[in-house]
Every structure is written in C-alpha cells, then in structure tokens.
PDB file of N, CA, C and O in Angstrom:
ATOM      1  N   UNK A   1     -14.477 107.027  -7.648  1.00  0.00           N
ATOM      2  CA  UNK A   1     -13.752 105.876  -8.145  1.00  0.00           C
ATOM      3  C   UNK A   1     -14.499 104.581  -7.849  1.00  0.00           C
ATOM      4  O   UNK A   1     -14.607 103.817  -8.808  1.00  0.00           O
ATOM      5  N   UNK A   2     -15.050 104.189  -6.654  1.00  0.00           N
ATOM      6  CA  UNK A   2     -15.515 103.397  -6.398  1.00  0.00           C
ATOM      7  C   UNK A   2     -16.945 103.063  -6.756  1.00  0.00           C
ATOM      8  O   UNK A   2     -17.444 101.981  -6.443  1.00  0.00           O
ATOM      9  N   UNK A   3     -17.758 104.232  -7.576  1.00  0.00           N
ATOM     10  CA  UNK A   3     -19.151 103.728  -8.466  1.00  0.00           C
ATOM     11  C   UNK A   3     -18.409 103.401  -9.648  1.00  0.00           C
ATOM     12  O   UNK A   3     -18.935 102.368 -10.062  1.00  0.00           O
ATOM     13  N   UNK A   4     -17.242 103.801 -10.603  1.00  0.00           N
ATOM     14  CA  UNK A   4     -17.255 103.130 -11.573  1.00  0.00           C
ATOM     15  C   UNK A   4     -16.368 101.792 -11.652  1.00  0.00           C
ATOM     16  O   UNK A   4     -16.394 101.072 -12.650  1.00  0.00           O
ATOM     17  N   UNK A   5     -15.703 101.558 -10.694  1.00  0.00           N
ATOM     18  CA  UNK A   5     -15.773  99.869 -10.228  1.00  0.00           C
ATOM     19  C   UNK A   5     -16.864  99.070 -10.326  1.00  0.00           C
ATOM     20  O   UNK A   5     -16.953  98.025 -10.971  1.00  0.00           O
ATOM     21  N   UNK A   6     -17.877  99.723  -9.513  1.00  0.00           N
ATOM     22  CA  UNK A   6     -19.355  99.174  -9.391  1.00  0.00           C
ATOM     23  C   UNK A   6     -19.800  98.587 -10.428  1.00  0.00           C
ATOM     24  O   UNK A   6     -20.141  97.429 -10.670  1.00  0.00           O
ATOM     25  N   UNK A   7     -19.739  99.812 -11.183  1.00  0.00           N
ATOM     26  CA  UNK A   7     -20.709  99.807 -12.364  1.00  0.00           C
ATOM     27  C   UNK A   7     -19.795  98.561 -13.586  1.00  0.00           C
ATOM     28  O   UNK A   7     -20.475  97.834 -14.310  1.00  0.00           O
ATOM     29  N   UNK A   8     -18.511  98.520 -13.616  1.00  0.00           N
ATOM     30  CA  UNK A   8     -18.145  97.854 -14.079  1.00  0.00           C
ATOM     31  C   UNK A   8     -17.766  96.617 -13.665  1.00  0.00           C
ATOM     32  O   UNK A   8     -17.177  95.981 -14.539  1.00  0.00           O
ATOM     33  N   UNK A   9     -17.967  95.823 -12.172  1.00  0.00           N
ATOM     34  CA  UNK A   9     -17.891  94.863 -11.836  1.00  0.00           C
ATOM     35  C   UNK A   9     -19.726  94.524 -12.227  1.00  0.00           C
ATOM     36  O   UNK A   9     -19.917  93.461 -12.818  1.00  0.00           O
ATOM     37  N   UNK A  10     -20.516  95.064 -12.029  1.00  0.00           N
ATOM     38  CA  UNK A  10     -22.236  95.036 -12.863  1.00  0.00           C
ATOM     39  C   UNK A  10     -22.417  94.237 -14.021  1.00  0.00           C
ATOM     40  O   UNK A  10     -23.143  93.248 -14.126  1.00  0.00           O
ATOM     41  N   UNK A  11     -21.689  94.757 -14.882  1.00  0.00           N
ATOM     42  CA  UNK A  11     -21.556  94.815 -16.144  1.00  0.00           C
ATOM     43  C   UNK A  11     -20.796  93.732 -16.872  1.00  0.00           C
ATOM     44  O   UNK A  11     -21.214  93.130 -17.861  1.00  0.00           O
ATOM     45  N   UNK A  12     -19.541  93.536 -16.227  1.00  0.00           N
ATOM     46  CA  UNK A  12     -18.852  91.727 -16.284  1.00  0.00           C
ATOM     47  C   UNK A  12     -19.709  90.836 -15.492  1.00  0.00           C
ATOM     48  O   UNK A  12     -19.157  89.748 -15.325  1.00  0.00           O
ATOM     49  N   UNK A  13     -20.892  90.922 -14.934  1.00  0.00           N
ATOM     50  CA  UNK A  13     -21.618  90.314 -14.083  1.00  0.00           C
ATOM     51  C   UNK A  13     -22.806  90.106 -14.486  1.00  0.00           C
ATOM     52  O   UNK A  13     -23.562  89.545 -13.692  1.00  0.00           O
ATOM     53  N   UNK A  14     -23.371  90.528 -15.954  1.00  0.00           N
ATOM     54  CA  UNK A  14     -23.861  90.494 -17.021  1.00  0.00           C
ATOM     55  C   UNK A  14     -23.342  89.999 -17.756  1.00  0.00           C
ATOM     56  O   UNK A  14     -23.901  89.037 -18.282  1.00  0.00           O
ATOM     57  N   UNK A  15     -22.514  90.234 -18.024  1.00  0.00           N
ATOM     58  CA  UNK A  15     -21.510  89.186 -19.467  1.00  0.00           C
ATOM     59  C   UNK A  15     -21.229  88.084 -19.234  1.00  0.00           C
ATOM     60  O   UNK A  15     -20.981  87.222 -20.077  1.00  0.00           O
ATOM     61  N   UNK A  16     -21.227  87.961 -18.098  1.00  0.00           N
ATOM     62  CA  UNK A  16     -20.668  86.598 -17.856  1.00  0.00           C
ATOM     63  C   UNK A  16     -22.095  85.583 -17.676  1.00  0.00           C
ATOM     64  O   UNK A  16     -22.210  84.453 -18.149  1.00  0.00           O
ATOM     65  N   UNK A  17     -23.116  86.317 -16.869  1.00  0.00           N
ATOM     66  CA  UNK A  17     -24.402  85.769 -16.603  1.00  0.00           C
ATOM     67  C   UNK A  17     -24.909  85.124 -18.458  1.00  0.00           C
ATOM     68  O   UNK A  17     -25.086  83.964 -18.827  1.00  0.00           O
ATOM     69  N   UNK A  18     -25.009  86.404 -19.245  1.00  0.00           N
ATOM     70  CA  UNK A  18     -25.494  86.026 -20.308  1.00  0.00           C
ATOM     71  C   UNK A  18     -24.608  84.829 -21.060  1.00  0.00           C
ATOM     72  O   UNK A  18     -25.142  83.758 -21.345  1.00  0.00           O
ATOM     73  N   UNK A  19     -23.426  85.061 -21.311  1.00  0.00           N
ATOM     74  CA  UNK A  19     -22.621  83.993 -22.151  1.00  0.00           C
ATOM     75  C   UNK A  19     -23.378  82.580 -21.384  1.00  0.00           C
ATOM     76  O   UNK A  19     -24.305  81.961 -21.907  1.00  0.00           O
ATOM     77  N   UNK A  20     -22.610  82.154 -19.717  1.00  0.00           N
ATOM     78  CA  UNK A  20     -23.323  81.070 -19.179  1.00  0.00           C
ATOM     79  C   UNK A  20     -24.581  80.733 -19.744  1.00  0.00           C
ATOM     80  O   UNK A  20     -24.528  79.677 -20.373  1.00  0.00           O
ATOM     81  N   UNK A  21     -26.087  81.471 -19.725  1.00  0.00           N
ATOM     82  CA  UNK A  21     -27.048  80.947 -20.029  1.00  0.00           C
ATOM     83  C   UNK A  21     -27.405  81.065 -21.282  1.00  0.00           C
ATOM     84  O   UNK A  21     -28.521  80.639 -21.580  1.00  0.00           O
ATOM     85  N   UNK A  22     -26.608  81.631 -22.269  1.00  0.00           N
ATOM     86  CA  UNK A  22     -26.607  81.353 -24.028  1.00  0.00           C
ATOM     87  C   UNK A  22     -26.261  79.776 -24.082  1.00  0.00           C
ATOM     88  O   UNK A  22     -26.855  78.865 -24.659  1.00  0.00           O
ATOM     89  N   UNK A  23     -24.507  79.762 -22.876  1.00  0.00           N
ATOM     90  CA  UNK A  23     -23.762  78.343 -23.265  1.00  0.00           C
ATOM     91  C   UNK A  23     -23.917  77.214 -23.038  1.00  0.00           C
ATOM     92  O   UNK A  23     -23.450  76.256 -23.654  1.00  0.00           O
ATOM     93  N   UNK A  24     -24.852  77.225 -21.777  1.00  0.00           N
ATOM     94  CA  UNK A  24     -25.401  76.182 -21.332  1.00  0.00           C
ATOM     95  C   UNK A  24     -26.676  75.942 -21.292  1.00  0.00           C
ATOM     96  O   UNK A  24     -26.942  74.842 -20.808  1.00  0.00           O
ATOM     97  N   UNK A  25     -27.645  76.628 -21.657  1.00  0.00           N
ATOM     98  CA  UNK A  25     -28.842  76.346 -22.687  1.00  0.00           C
ATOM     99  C   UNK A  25     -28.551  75.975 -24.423  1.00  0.00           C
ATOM    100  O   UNK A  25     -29.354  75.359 -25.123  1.00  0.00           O
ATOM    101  N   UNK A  26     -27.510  76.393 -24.789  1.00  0.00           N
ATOM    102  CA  UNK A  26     -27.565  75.932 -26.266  1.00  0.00           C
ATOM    103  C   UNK A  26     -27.041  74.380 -26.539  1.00  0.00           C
ATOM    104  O   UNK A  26     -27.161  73.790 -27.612  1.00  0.00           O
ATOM    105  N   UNK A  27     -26.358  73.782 -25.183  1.00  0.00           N
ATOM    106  CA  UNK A  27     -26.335  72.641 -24.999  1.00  0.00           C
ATOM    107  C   UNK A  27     -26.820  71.316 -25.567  1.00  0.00           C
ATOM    108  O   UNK A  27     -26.394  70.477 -26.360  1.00  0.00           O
ATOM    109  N   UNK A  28     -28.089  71.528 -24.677  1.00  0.00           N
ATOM    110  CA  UNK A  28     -29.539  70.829 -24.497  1.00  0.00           C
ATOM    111  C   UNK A  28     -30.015  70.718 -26.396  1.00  0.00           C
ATOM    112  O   UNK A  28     -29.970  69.604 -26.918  1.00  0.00           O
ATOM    113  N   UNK A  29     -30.301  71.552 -26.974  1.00  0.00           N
ATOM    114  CA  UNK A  29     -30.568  71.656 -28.679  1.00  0.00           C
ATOM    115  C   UNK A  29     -29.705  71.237 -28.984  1.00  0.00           C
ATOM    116  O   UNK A  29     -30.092  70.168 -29.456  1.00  0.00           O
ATOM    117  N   UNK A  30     -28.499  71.275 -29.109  1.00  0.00           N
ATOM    118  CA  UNK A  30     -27.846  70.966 -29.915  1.00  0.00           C
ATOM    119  C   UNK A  30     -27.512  68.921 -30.084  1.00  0.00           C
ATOM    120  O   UNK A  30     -27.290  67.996 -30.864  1.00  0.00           O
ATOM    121  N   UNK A  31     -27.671  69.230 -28.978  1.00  0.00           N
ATOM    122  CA  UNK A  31     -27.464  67.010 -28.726  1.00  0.00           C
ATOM    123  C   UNK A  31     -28.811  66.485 -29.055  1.00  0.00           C
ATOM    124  O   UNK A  31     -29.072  65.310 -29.313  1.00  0.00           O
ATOM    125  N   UNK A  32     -29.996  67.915 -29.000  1.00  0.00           N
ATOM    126  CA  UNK A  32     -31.620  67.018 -29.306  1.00  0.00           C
ATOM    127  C   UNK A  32     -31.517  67.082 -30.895  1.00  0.00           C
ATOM    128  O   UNK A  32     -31.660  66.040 -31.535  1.00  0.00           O
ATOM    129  N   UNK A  33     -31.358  67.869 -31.314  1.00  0.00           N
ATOM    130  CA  UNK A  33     -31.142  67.998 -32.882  1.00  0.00           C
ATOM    131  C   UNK A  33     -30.458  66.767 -33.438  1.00  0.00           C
ATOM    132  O   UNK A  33     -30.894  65.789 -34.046  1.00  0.00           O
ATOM    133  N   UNK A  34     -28.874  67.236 -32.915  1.00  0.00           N
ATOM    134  CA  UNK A  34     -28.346  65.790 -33.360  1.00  0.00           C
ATOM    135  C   UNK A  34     -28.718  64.743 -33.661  1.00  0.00           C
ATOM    136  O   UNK A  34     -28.397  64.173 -34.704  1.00  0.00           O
ATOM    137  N   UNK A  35     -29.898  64.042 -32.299  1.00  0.00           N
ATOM    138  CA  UNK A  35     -30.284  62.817 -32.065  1.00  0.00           C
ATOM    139  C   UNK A  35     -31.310  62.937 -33.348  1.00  0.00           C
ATOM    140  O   UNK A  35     -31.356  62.048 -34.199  1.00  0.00           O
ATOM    141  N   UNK A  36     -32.160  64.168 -33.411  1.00  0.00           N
ATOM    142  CA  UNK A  36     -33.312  63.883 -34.246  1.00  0.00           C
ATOM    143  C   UNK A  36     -32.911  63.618 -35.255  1.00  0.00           C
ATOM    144  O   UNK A  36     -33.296  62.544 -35.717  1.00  0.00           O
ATOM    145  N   UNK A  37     -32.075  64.352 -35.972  1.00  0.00           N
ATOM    146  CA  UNK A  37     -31.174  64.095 -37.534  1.00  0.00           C
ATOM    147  C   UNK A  37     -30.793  62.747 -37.476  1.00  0.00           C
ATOM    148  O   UNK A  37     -31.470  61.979 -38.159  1.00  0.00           O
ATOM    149  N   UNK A  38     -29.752  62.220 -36.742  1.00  0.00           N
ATOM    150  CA  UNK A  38     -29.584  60.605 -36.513  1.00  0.00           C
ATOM    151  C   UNK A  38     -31.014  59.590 -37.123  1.00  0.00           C
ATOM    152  O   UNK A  38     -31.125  58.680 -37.944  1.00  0.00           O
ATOM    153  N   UNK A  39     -31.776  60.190 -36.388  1.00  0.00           N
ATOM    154  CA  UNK A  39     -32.840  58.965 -35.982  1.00  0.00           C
ATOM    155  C   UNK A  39     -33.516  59.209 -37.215  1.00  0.00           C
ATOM    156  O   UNK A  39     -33.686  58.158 -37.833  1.00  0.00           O
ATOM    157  N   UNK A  40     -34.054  60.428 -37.914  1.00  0.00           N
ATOM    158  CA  UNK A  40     -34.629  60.239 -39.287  1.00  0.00           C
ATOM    159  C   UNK A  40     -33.584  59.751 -40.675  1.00  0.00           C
ATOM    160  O   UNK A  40     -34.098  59.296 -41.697  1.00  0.00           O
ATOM    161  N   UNK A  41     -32.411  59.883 -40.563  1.00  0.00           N
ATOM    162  CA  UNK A  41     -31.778  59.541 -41.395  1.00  0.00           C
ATOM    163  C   UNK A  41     -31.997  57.890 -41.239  1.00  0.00           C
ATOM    164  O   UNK A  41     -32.366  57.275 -42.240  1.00  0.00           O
ATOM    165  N   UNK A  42     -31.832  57.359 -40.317  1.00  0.00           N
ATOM    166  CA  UNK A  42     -31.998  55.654 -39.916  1.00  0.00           C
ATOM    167  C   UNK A  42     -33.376  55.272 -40.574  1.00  0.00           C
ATOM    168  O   UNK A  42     -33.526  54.324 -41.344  1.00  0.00           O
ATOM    169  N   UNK A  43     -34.128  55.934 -40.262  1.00  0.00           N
ATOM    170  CA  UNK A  43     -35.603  56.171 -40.771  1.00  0.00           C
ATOM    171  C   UNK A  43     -36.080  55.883 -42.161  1.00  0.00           C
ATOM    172  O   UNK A  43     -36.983  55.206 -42.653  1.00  0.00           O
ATOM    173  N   UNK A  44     -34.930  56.815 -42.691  1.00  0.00           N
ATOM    174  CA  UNK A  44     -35.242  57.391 -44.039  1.00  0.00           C
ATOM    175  C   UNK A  44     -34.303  55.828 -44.585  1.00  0.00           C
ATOM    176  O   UNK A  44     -34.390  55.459 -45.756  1.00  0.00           O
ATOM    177  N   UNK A  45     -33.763  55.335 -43.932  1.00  0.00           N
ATOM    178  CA  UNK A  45     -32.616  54.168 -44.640  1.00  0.00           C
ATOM    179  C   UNK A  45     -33.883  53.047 -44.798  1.00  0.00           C
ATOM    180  O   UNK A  45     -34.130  52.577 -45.909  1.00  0.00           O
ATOM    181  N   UNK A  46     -34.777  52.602 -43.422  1.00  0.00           N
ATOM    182  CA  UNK A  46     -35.254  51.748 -43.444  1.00  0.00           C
ATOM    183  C   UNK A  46     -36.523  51.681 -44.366  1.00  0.00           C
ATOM    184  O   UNK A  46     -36.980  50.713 -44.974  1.00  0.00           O
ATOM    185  N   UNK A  47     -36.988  53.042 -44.298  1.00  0.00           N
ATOM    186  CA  UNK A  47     -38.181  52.970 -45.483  1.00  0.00           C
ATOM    187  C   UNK A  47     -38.403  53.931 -46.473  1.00  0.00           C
ATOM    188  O   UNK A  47     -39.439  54.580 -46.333  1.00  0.00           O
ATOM    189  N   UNK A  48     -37.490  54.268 -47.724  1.00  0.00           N
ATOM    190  CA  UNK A  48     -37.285  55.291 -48.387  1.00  0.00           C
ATOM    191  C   UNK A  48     -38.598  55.657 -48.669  1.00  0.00           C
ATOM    192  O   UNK A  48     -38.887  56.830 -48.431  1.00  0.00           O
ATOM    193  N   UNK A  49     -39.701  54.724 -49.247  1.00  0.00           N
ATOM    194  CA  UNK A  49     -40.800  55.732 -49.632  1.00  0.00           C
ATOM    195  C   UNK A  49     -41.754  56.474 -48.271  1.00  0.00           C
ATOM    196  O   UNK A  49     -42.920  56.837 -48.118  1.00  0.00           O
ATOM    197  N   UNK A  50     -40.766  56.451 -47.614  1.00  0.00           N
ATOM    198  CA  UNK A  50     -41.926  57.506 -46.291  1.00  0.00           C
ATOM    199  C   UNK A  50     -41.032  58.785 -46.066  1.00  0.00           C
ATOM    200  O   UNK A  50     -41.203  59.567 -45.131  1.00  0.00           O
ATOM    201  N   UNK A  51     -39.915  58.926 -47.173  1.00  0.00           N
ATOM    202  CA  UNK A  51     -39.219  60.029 -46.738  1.00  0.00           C
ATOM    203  C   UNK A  51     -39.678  61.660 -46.513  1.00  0.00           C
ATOM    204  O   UNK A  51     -39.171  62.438 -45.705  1.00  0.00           O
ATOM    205  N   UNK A  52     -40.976  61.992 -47.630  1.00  0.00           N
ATOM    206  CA  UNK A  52     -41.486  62.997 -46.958  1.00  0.00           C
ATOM    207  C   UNK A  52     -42.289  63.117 -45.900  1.00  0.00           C
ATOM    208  O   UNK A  52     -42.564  64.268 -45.562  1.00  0.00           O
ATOM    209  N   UNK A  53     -42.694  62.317 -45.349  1.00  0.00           N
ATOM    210  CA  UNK A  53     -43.338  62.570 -43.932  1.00  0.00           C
ATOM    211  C   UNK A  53     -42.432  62.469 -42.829  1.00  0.00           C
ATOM    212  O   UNK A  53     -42.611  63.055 -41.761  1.00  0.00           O
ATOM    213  N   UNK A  54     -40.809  61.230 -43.258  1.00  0.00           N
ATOM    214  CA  UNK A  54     -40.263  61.578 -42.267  1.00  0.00           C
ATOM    215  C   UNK A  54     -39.265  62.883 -41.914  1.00  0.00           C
ATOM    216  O   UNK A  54     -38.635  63.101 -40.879  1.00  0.00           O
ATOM    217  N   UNK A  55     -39.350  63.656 -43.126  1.00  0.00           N
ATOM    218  CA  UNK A  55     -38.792  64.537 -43.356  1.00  0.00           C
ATOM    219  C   UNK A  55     -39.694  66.055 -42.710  1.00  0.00           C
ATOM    220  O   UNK A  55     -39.194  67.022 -42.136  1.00  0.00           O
ATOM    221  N   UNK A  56     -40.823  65.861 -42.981  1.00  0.00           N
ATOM    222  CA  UNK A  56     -41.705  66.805 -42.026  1.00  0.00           C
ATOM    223  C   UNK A  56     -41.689  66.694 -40.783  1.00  0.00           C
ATOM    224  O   UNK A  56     -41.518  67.732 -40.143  1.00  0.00           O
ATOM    225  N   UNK A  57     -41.859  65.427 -40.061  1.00  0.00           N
ATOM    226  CA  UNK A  57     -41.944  65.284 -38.907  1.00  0.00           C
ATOM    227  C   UNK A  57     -40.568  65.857 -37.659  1.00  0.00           C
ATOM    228  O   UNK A  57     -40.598  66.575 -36.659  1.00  0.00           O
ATOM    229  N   UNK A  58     -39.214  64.914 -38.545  1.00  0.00           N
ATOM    230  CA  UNK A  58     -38.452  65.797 -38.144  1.00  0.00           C
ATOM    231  C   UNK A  58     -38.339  67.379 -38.217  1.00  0.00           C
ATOM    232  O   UNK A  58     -37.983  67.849 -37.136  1.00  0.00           O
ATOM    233  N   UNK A  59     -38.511  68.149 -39.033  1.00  0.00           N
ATOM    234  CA  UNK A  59     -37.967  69.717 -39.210  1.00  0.00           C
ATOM    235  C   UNK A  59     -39.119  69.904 -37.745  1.00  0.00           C
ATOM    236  O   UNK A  59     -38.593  70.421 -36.760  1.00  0.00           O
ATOM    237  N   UNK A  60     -40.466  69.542 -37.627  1.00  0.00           N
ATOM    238  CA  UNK A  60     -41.417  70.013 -36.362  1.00  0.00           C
ATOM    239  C   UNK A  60     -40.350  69.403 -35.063  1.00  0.00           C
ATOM    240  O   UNK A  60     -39.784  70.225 -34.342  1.00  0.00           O
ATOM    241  N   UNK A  61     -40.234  68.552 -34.943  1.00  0.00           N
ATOM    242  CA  UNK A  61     -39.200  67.914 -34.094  1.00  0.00           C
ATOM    243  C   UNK A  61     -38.152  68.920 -33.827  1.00  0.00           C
ATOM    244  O   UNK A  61     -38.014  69.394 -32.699  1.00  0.00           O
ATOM    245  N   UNK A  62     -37.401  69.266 -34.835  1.00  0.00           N
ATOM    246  CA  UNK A  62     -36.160  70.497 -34.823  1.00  0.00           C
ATOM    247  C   UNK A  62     -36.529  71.884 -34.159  1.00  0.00           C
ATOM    248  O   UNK A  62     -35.931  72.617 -33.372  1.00  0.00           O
ATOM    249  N   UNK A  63     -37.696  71.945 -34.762  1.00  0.00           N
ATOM    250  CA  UNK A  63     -38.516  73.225 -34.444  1.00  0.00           C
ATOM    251  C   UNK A  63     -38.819  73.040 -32.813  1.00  0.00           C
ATOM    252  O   UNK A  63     -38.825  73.931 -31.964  1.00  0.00           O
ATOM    253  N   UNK A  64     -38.970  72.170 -32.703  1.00  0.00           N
ATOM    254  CA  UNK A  64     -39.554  71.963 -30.961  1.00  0.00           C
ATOM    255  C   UNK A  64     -38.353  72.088 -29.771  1.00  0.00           C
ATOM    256  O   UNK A  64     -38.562  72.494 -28.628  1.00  0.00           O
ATOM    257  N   UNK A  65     -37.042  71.641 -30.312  1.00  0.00           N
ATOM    258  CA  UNK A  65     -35.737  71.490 -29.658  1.00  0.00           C
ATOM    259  C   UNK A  65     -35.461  72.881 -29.511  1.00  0.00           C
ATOM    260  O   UNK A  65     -35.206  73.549 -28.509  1.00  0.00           O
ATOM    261  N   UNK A  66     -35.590  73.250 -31.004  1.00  0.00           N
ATOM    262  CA  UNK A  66     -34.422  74.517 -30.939  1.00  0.00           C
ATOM    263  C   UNK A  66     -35.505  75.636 -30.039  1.00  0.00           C
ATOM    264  O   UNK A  66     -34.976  76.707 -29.742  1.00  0.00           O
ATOM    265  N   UNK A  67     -36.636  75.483 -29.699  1.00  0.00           N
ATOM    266  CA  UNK A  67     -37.550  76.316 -28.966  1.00  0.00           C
ATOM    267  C   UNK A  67     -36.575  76.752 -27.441  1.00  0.00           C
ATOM    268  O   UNK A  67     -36.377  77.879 -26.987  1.00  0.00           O
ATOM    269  N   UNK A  68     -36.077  75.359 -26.885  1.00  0.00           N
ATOM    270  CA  UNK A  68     -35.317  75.781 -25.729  1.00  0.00           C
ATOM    271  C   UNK A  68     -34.240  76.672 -26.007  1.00  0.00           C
ATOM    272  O   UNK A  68     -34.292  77.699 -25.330  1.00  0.00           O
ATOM    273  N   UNK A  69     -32.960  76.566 -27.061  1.00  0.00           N
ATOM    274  CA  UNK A  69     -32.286  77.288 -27.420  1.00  0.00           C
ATOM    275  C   UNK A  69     -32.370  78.533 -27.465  1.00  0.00           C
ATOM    276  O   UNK A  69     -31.469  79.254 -27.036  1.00  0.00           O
ATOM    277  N   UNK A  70     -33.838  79.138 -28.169  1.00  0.00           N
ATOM    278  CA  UNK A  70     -34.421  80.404 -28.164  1.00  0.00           C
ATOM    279  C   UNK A  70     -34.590  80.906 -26.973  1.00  0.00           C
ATOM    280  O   UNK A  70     -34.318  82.073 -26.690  1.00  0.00           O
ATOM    281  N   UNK A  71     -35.086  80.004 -26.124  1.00  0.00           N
ATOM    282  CA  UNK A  71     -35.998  80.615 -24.445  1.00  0.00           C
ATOM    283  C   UNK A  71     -34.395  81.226 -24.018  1.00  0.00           C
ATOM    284  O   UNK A  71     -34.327  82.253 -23.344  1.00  0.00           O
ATOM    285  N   UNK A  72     -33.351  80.631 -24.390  1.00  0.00           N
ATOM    286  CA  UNK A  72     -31.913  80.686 -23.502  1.00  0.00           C
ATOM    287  C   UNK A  72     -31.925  81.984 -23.930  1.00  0.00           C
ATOM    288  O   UNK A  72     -32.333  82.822 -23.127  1.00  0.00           O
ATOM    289  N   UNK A  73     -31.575  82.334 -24.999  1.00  0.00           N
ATOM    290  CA  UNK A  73     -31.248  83.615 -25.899  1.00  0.00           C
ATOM    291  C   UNK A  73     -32.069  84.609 -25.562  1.00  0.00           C
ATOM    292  O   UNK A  73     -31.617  85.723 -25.829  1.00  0.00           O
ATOM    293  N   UNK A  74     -33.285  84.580 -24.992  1.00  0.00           N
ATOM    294  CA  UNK A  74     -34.290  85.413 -24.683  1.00  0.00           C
ATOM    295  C   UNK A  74     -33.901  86.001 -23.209  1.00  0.00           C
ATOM    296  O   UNK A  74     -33.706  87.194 -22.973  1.00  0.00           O
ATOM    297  N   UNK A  75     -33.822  84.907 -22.237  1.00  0.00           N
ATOM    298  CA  UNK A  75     -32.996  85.178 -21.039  1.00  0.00           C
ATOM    299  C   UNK A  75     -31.704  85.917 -21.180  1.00  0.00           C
ATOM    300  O   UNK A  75     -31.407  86.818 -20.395  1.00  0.00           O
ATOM    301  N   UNK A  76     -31.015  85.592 -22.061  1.00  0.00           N
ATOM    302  CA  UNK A  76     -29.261  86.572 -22.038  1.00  0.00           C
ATOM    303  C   UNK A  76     -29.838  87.673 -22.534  1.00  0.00           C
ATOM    304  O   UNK A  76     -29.511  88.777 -22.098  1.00  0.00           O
ATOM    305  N   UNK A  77     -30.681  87.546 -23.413  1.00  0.00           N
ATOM    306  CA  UNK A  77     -30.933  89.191 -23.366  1.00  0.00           C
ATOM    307  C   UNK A  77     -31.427  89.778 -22.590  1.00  0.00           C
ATOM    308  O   UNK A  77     -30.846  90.785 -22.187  1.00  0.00           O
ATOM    309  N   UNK A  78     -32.707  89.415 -22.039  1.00  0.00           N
ATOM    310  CA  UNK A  78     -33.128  89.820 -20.415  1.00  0.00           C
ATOM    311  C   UNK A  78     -32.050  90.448 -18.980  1.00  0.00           C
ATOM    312  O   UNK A  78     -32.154  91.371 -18.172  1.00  0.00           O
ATOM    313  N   UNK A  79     -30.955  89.269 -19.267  1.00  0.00           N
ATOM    314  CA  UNK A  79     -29.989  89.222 -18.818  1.00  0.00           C
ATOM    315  C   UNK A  79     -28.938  90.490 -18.493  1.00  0.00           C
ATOM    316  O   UNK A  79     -28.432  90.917 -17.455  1.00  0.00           O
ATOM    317  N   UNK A  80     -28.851  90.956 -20.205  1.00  0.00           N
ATOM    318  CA  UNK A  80     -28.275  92.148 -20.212  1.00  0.00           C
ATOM    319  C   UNK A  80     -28.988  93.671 -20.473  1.00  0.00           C
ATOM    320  O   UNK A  80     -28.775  94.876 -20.609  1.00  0.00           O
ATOM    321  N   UNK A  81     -29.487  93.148 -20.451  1.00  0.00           N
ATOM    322  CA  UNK A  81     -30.862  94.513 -20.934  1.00  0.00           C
ATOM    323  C   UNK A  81     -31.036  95.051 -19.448  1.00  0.00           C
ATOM    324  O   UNK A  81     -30.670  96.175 -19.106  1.00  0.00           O
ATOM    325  N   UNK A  82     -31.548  94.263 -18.729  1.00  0.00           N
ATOM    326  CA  UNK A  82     -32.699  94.687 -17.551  1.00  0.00           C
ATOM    327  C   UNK A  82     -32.002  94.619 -15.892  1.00  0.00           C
ATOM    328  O   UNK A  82     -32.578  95.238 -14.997  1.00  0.00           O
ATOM    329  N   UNK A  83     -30.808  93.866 -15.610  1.00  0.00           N
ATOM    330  CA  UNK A  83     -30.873  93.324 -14.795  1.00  0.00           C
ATOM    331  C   UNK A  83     -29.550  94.717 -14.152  1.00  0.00           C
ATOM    332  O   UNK A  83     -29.105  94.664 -13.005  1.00  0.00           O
TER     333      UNK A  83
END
C-alpha cells in the first residue's frame, strides 16, 4: 500500500512541478510579445512607409521572446518524462 502512495504522491509531484514551470515561464513571453506588438504598431503609425522592415524586425523579436516560452515547455517535459 505504501509504494503506491509513493508512486502516486511522485507523480502529483510532477504535475504540479510541470504546470508551475509551463505557468510561470509562459509569463515572461507573453508580456514580451505584448510589448513588442505595442511598440511596432506605434512604429508602424509613425512611419507607414517602413512597415515592412518594421514588420520583419518584429516577427525576429517575437521569435526571440517566445524562445524562453519554449525552454519552459522543454523543462515540463523533462519534468515529467525523467524525473
């Protein structure tokens, strides 16, 4: 009786590990994104004919944020996979 307690206090001890570092790494992206979208739209107000470069620059920008988001997701799986 008392290994499958174990094994299932383990296991909510994983779930819970992973959700936390999905929830509080997806944080961080989500308010950098925001800001970036904000700030090229302002961008795009003040000088319409630069909109495709500011439009590239941001999506690399997006691409760079959401990198942390990923690292999180990589860890919860680590998380529950291995540990």
């Amino acid at each position: 009786m008392e290994k499958s307690l174990a094994d299932a206090l383990i296991i909510m001890g994983k779930a819970i590990g992973a959700g936390l570092a999905m929830g509080i790494g997806a944080i961080g992206p989500g308010i950098g994104e925001g800001n970036i979208g904000a700030h090229a739209m302002d961008a795009m107000a003040r000088q319409p004919e630069m909109v495709g470069t500011i439009t590239t620059r941001m999506l690399l920008a997006d691409a760079v944020a959401e990198s942390t988001g990923i690292y999180s997701l990589l860890i919860a799986f680590l998380i529950l996979l291995t540990l």
